[in-house]
C-alpha positions, 0 to 999 in steps of 0.5 A: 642612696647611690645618687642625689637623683636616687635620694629626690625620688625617695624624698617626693614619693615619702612626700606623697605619702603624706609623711612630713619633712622631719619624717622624711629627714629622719627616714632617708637621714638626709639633711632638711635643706636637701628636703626642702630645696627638693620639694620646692623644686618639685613643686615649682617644675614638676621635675627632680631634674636640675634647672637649666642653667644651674652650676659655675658658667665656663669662663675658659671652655667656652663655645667660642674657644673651641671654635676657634681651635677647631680652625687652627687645627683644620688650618695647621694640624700639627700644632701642639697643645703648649702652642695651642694653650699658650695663644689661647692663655688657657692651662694645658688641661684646657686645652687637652680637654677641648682638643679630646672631649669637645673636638673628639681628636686624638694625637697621632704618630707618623708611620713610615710606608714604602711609597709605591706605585699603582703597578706595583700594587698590581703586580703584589696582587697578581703574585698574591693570588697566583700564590695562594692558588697555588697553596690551595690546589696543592702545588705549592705544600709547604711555602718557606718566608725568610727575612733578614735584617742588618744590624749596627752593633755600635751603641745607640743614644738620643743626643736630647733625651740619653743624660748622664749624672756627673759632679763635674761634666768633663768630655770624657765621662759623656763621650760616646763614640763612632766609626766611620764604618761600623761593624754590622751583624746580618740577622736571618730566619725564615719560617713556614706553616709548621717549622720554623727555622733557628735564628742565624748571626753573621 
């Protein structure tokens, strides 16, 4: 049987059959108890269903803890799940639970964007529609997008996450260094509807 409910409606239908528990152990080889509790159930409710209130009572995820942190997220939503599960002395799972499961959020990144203006934004469009006009009545065949990008060619590090493994720590082994004015390579490319262009170092 793929599921305790799958086994009950096998027990009561072999029941209503008129086969007797040591038949019906026998026959699903199930254990007697499972039978038993069953048809006691079945009697008593009707149901093969689970009654109301059945199973351990949260003593963590309760109710009022997820109202509670539903506030303290409404008032402060950057608040992490260490913070949030250490006030709350809940685990971290908890809290990871109530934050996904009961309160249906998930973490998002920050996205950096260009702040811009409402004339700005109109403009962009006006210059959008003029040119995809002008690609649809012919005018404007083959457009041409570049782009370019200057590039540090010193080495990057994370001062907190970049560690090195040493036996005795000394400054020179976990040195990196830095000029004050870097070298930089200028990137360029550009693209159209069918060629696109090799990419240029400068």
């Amino acid at each position: 049987m793929s599921s305790i409910l799958d086994r009950r409606t096998a027990i009561v239908e072999l029941f209503k059959a008129g086969n007797s528990m040591k038949d019906i152990c026998k026959s699903l080889k199930v254990n007697r108890m499972l039978v038993w509790r069953t048809l006691t159930r079945f009697e008593e409710t009707w149901d093969i269903q689970n009654r109301p209130g059945q199973g351990r009572p949260r003593t963590a995820r309760t109710p009022k803890l997820v109202k509670s942190i539903r506030e303290k997220i409404r008032r402060n939503p950057k608040r992490s799940i260490q913070n949030l599960a250490k006030e709350s002395r809940v685990s971290y799972g908890t809290m990871s639970t109530v934050l996904q499961k009961d309160l249906k959020m998930s973490p998002f990144k920050h996205v950096k964007k260009q702040q811009l203006s409402a004339q700005v934004v109109d403009k962009r469009l006006q210059r959008s529609q003029i040119l995809l006009s002008r690609i649809q009545d012919g005018t404007l065949p083959n457009p041409v997008f570049s782009d370019e990008k200057q590039i540090d060619v010193e080495h990057y590090f994370n001062t907190q996450n970049d560690r090195v493994w040493w036996r005795d720590g000394d400054e020179g082994s976990r040195m990196v260094t830095r000029k004050q004015c870097a070298a930089l390579v200028m990137v360029w490319t550009a693209v159209t509807d069918s060629v696109k262009s090799p990419i240029y170092f400068c």
